[in-house]
N, C-alpha and C positions, 0 to 999 in steps of 0.2 A: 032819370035813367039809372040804370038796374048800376050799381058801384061793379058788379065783378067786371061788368065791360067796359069799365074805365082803363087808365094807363095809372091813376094812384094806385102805387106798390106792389106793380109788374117793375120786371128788372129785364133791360132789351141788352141782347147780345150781340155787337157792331163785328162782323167777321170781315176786313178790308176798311182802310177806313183815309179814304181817296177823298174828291168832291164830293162824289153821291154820301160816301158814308159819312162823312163830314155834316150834310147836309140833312140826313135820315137824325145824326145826334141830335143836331139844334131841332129840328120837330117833338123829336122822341122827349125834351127838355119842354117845350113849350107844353106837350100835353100832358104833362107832371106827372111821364114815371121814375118811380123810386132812385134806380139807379141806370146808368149807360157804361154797357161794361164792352171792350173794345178788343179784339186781335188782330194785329197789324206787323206783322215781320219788321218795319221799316221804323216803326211809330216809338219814339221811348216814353216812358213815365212824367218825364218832364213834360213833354210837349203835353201827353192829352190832360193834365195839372192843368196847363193854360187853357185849355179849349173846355174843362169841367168836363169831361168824362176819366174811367178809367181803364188802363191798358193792364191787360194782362194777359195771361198765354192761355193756349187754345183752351184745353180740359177744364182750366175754371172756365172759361165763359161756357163756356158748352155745358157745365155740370149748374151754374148758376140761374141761367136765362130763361124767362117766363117765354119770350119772343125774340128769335135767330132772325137777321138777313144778311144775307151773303152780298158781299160788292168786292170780291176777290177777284186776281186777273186768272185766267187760265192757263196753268203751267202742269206739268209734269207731278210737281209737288202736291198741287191740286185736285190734280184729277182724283173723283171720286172720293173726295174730302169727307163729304156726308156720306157716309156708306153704316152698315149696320153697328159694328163696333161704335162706332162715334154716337148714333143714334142709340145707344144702348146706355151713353150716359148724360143722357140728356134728362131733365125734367120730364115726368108724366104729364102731357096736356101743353109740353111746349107747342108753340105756332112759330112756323118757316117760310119764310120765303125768300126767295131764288130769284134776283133780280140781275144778276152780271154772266154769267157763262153755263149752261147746260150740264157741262160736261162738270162741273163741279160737285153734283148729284149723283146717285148710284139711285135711280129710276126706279131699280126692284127693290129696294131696300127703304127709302121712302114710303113707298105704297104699301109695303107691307107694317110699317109702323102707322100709316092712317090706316089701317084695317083693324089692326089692334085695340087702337083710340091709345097710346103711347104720344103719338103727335096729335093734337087734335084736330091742328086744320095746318092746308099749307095755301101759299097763294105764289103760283109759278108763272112765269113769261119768257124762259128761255128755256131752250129745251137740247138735248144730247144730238137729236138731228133735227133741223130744220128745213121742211113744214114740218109736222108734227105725223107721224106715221100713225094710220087708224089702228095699226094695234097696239100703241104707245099702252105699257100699263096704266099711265094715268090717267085713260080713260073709267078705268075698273076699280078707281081709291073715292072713297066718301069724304066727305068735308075737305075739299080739292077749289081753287078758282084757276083758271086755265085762261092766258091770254096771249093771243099773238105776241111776237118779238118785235117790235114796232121803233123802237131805237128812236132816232129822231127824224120818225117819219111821219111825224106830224105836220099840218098844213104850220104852224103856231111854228115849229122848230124850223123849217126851213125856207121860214121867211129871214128869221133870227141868221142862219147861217149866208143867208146870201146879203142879207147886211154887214155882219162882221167882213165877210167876204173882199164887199166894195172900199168897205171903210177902211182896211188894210191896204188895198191895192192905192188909192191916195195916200194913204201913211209913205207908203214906198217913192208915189212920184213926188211928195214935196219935201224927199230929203228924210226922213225918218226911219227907221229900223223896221227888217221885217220880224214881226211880233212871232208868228208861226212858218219860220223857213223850216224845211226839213233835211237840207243838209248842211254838212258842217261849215261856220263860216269860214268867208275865204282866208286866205292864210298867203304871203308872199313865197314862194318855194324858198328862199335863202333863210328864212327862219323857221321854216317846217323841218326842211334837210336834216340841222345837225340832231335834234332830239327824237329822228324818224325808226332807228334801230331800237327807240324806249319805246313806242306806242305798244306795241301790242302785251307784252310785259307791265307795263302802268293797269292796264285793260283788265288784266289774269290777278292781278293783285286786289281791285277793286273786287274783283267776283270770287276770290279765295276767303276775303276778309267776310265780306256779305254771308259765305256761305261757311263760317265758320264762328260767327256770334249767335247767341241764342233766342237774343230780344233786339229791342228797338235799338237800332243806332243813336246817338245823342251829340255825340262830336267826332270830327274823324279830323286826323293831326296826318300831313303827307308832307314828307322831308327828304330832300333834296340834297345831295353829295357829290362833289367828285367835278369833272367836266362836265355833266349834263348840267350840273346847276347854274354853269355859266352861261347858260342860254336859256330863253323865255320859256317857262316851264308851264305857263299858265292851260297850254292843249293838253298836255300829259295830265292837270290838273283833271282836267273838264273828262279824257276818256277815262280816270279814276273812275268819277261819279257812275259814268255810264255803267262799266264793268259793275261796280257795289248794284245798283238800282235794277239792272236788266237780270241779276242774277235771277231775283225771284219776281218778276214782272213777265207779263206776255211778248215770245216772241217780238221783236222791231220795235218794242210800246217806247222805247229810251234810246235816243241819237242824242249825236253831240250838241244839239242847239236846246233842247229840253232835258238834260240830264244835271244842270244847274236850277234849273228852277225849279223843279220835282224835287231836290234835294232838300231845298227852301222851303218848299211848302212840307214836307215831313218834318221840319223843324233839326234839321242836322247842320249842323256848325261845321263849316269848313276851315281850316287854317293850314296853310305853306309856311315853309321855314327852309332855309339854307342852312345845312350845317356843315361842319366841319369832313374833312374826305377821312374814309375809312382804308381798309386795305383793298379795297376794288376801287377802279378806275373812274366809276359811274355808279352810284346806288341810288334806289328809289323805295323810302322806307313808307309803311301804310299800318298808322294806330287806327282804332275806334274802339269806341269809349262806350259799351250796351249796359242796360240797367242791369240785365242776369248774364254772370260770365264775365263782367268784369273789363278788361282791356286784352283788346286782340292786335296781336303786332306780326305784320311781313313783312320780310326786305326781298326785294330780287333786282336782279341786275344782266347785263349780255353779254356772254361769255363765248365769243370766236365764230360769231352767228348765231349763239343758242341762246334762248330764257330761259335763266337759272333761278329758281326760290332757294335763297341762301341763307333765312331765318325766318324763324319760326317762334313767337313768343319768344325772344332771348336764345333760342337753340340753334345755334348754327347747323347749317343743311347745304347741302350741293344735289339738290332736284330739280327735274325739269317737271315744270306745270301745265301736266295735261292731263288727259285722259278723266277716268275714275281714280282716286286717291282716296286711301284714310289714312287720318290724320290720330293716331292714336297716344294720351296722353298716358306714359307707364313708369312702376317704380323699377329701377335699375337692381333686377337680381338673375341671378344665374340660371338658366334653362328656360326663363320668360319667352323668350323671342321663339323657341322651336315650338314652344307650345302654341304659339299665336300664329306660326306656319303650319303647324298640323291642324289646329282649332278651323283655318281656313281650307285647307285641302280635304280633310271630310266632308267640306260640304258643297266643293268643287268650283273653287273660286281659286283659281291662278295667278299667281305671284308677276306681276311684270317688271318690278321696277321695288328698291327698299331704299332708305336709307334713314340715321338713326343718328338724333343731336342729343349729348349728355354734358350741362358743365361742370358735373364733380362724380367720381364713382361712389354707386350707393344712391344718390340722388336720383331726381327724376328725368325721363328722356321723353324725347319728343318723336315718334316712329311714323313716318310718313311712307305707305305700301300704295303700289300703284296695281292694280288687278286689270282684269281683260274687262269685267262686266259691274254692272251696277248691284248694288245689293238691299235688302232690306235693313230698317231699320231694326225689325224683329231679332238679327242677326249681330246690330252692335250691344246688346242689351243683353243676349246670351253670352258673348265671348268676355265684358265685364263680369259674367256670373261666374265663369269657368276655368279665366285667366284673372288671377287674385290681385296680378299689378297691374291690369288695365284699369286707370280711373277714368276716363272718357274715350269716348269713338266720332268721329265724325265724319264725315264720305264729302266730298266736293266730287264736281264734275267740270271738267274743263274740254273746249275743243283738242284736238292733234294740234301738234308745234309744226311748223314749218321751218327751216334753216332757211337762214336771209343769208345767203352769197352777195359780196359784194359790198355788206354795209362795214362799216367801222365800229371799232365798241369805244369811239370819243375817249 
């Protein structure tokens, strides 16, 4: 057999690295290519060290990779991931394939790199819309394999599911746990009650922290203050996870009954701690520990029916966490802040909400702006260029707050 069509020293580039991609490594290993190089939001250096691949962020693997497959979920973030730019820094003669969401492809952009010979082959089975519409461009791309979406709709797969099925449902009648419940376990209401004004706050912290690291999570440290921690905090624990994991996961993919075990299998270290009470009544602090970036810290707490994010890496803050927010890292000098109000209104993005943590003047502040609309990334990158104390930008997105009439801040 001709060596170029071997897997010796091709280097595969793991884009999602769940069960499938998990499972796509140990092949990719078994048929001795070079190296298995990995992006995974979720995933840190340590972990894929243990599994023998390695983790790194998108543009290397993308700039590295002889052969891409995507096993990402579909979000927002996602979509149109593979689009021209991205395929522009890819290897000449790299091979793709699209085995997890459709929509994670730019169709036209694709096909126009198999026309090129830039990609040289792809091999697709999900598609933007399903069936596959007869004027799909990918009818019209050369060295293309096109396969129905077939999921586990094999005869082989859904024998497999209606076994697990039964075998579960005995689990349950002779006293065992159910393995795959989908909603949260029960809970007695007199110990849900007093910690019921934190959940949703616990939730916005997890998805603040998630979308405010750069790389793989590796340990996440959640501590506990004040009254809340006189009661079982282990739910508030679990809708942490949730928040962190669903931040960049497909809509519903993370409930409270799989938001601990998903965490596990990403290799993320969970640890609680009770500490000592601060000047708020109730605090619920949220480290994690990412290979790039270092340690990202939140606190927030309920303030008269509100959630308040009240620090921020060490910077005290009195924000409420919703909407669009950036999170801007800057050095403390005079006229900074007007310029990063006008740098934003030339380009017609609307102020809704500021606020700004310093702990020494002269030092650096922490400037969290809440705007009407989402914005490009293209647009944190220019206002670091134009505003000389901005050192970082970062956008979260969170639901509207709700005001809870009625509850107690414990």
């Amino acid at each position: 057999i001709n060596a170029e069509y071997m897997g010796a020293g091709k280097t595969i580039g793991i884009l999602g690295f769940g069960n499938i991609g998990r499972k796509v490594a140990t092949y990719a290993k078994a048929f001795g290519l070079k190296k298995v190089l990995v992006y995974d939001p979720f995933v840190s250096a340590e972990v894929g060290r243990k599994l023998g691949v390695e983790v790194s962020d998108l543009n290397s693997v993308i700039a590295e990779a002889d052969i891409l497959t995507l096993h990402l979920p579909g979000t927002p973030e996602t979509k149109k991931m593979i689009n021209k730019a991205l395929l522009a820094k890819t290897k000449k003669g790299v091979l793709i394939a699209n085995v997890a969401r459709g929509e994670l492809v730019d169709e036209a952009a694709l096909v126009e790199a198999l026309k090129s010979g830039h990609v040289a082959a792809a091999a697709i089975d999900v598609f933007t819309k399903e069936p596959v519409p007869k004027d799909s461009p990918y009818f019209q791309a050369p060295n293309i394999i096109l396969t129905p979406h077939l999921g586990a709709s094999t005869q082989e797969a859904q024998v497999k599911v209606a076994v697990d099925v039964v075998e579960q449902v005995i689990d349950v009648l002779r006293g065992g746990p159910a393995r795959t419940a989908v909603n949260i376990p029960s809970m007695r209401p007199e110990l849900l009650e007093p910690i019921q004004p934190f959940m949703e706050i616990a939730e916005r912290l997890g998805a603040l922290v998630s979308q405010l690291t750069k790389s793989g999570i590796s340990r996440l440290i959640i501590e506990y203050s004040g009254r809340v921690a006189k009661h079982d905090t282990s739910p508030l624990t679990t809708i942490i996870l949730k928040g962190l994991l669903q931040a960049k996961a497909e809509p519903g993919s993370v409930n409270f009954v799989n938001a601990p075990l998903i965490a596990k299998e990403k290799g993320i270290e969970c640890i609680t701690n009770i500490v000592p009470a601060t000047e708020y009544s109730s605090l619920i602090t949220v480290k994690a520990s990412a290979g790039v970036g270092g340690l990202v810290e939140v606190s927030g707490t309920s303030v008269e029916g509100w959630d308040r994010l009240v620090n921020v890496n060490g910077f005290s803050l009195n924000c409420r966490p919703e909407g669009h927010m950036l999170f801007i890292t800057n050095k403390d000098e005079p006229g900074r802040i007007g310029e990063i109000g006008s740098f934003l209104g030339q380009r017609g993005v609307n102020i809704a909400s500021f606020d700004l943590g310093r702990v020494q003047r002269g030092g650096m502040t922490t400037i969290v702006i809440g705007v009407d609309q989402r914005m490009d990334e293209s647009i944190f990158l220019e206002l670091c260029r134009k505003v000389p104390s901005c050192i970082s930008v970062a956008c979260v997105e969170l639901p509207p707050l709700k005001r809870k009439f009625g509850v107690s801040n414990l």
